[in-house]
N, C-alpha and C positions, 0 to 999 in steps of 0.2 A: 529176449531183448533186455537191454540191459543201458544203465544210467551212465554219463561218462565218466564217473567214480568207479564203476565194476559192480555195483550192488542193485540189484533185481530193481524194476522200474514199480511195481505195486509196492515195495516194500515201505518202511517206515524209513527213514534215514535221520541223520540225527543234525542239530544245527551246525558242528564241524562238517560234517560234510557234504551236509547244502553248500553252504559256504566255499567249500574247496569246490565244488562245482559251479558256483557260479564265478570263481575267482579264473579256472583253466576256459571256461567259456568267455569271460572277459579279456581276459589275455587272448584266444583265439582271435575273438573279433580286432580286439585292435593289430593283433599281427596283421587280418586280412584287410581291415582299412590300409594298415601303413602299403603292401601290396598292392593295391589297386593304387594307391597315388602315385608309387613308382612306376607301375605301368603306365598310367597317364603323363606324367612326367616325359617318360619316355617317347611317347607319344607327341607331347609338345617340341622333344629335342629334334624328333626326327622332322618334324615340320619348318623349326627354326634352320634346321641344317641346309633343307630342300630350298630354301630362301634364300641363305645364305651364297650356296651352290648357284643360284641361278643368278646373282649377282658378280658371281665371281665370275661364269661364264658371259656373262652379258661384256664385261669390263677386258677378259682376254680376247672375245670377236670385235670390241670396240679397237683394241691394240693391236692386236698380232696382225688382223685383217686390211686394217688401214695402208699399208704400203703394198702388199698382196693386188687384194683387190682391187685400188686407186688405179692404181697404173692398166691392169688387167682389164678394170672397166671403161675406165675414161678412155683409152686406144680405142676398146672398141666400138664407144659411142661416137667416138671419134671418125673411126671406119664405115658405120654405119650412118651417121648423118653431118657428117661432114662440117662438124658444127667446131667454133673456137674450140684449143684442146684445154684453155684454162675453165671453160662450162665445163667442159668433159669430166675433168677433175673434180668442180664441184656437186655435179649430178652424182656419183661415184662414193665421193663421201658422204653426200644426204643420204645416199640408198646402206649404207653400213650405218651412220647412226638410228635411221628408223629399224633394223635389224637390231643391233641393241637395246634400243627403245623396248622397243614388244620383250626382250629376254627382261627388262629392269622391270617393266609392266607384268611378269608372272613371278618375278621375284616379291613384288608388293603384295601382291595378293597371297601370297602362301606366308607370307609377315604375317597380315592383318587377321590371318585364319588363325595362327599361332599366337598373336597377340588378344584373339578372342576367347579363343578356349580358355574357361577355367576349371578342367581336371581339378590340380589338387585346392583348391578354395573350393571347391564342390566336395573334397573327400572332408579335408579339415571341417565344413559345416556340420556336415552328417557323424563325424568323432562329437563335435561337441554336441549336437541334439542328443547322439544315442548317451553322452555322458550325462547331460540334462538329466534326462526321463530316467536313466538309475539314479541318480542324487534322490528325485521325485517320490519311487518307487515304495512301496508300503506293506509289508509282509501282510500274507492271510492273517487274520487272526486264528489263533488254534486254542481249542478249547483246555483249560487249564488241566495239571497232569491226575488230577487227584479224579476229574470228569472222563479225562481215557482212562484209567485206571476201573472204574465203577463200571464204564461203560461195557470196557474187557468181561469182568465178572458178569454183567448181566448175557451177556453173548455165551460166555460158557455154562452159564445157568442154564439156558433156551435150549444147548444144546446136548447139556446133560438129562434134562427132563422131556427130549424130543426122543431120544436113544432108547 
């Protein structure tokens, strides 16, 4: 196993290249925050879009439908209950705006879903806390070199007087 610098994970490493490793790991993460907003992003566009789409089909059955089905229906409520043909007409139409109604009515609601999601204000928070907490961050203390150094010699002392 090995360090993301290439240099054996027990070893001693030096402060260039702590450093360089925490500098490719910093870079990592923020590459993969910026990633995840995108996909969230993406996420909101596909919802935006879904909304958008249902309004736009709500507004062409409100259109295209209206002479279509006016005439279509009003005859045959006409046929069927013998009723004024200018009711007929207007029953016909109510029954295509309450059909548009309901598409405008699912169009709202995939708005207000999209309008709630906050993906990337959720990704940007979490960039700035994990920036926070390394501003924050406080090296170990490491004992001064002249104390590794001693420390070394007494180890090879132990271990020449053990042999």
């Amino acid at each position: 196993m090995s360090a993301p610098d290439g240099s054996p994970v027990g070893a001693e490493r030096s402060v260039g290249q702590l450093f360089a490793s925490a500098t490719t790991e910093m870079s990592a993460l923020v590459h993969d925050e910026i990633a995840l907003a995108k996909a969230q992003l993406k996420h909101d566009v596909k919802r935006g879009a879904t909304s958008g789409g249902a309004f736009m089909v709500a507004g062409a059955v409100l259109v295209f439908s209206l002479p279509m089905l006016n005439f279509a229906l009003a005859y045959g409520i006409r046929t069927w209950s013998g009723w004024n043909l200018a009711v007929c007409f207007l029953l016909s139409f109510a029954a295509n705006v309450l059909v548009a109604g309901l598409l405008a009515l699912i169009g709202v609601v995939f708005a207000k879903k999209a309008k709630k999601s906050k993906g990337p204000q959720k990704v940007a928070a979490s960039m700035k806390e994990t920036a926070g907490v390394l501003q924050k961050a406080k090296p170990h203390p490491r004992p001064a070199l002249e104390d590794r150094v001693s420390g070394t010699k007494a180890v090879e002392a132990v271990t020449r007087s053990s042999s």
